[in-house]
N, C-alpha and C positions, 0 to 999 in steps of 0.2 A: 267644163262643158265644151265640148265642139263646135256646133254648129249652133246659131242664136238668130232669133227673127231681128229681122230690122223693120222700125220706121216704114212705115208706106206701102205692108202689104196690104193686100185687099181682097174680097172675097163675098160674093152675094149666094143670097139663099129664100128661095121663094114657096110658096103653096098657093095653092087654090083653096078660101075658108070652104071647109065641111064642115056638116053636122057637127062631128065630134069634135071641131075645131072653137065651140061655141062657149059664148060663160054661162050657159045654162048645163052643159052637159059636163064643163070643167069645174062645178060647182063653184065660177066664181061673181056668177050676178044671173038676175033673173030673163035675158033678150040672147036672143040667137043672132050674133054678130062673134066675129074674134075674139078670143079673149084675153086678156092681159095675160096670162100665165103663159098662154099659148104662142101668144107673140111675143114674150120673152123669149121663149125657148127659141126661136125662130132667129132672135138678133143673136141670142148665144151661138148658135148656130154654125150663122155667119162668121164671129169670130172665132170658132174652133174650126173652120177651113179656112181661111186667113193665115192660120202659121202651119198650118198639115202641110206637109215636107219640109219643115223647118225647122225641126227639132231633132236632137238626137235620140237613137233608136232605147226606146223605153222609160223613155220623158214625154209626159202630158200635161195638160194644164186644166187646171180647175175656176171654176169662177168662185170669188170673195166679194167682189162691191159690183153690184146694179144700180143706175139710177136711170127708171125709163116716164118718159113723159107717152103715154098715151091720147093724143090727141083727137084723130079720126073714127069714127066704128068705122067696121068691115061687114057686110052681111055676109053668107052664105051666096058662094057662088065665084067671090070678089077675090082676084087675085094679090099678094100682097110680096115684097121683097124687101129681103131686109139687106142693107150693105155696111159690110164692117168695114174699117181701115184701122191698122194699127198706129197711133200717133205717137206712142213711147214707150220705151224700151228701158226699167232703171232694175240692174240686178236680172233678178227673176221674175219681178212683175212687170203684166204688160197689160196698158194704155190702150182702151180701144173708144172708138166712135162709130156708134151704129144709128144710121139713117132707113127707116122702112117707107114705102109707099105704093100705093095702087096708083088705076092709071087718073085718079081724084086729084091725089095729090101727096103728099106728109101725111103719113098714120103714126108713126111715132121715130122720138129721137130719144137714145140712149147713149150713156156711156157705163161703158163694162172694163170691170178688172178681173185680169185673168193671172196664176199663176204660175207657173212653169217646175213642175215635180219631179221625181221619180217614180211610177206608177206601181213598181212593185211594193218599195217602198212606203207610199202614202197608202195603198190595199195592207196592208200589214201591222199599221197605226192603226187600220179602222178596225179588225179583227181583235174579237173578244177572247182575251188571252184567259 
């Protein structure tokens, strides 16, 4: 492999919650506030622009381990960012720390592992032979 993220990049990623942004319409609870599922995607997000131009050409990365503490709701309306940092780098997988918050405060901390593929490749395992 070529070219390889290092340690320390960094990269944010924000919405305004909408409707559709809600654990009622995400089916994953009964209040119109963020939803966990939705603010996952959102710290993932974060770290899949974190290493974007840092990979070499037709290598991507997947995510395999989440652990997110959802702390804060969000209503509708409420803007929310999440920011990744890469902290380690071992092999293929890569180490991340994802911090989200409104102008509140902490809405959630996570940490995500991401791993570093060949995307034709990994398309080609998933395809039903």
């Amino acid at each position: 492999m070529g070219m390889s993220p290092e340690a320390g990049l960094v990269a944010t990623t924000s919405l305004t919650v909408g409707p559709p942004d809600t654990a009622i319409e995400v089916g994953s609870g009964s209040v119109a506030v963020l939803a966990t599922p939705r603010l996952l995607a959102l710290c993932e997000a974060a770290t899949v622009a974190a290493v974007a131009g840092h990979l070499d050409e037709g290598m991507t990365t997947v995510g395999v381990q989440v652990r997110l503490d959802h702390v804060t709701p969000s209503p509708v309306g409420r803007r929310v960012s999440a920011e990744a940092t890469l902290e380690k780098v071992a092999g293929r997988k890569l180490f991340f720390t994802v911090s989200a918050h409104d102008d509140r405060g902490l809405v959630a901390a996570a940490k995500v592992t991401r791993v570093i593929v060949d995307e034709a490749v990994f398309m080609a395992k998933c395809a039903d032979e």
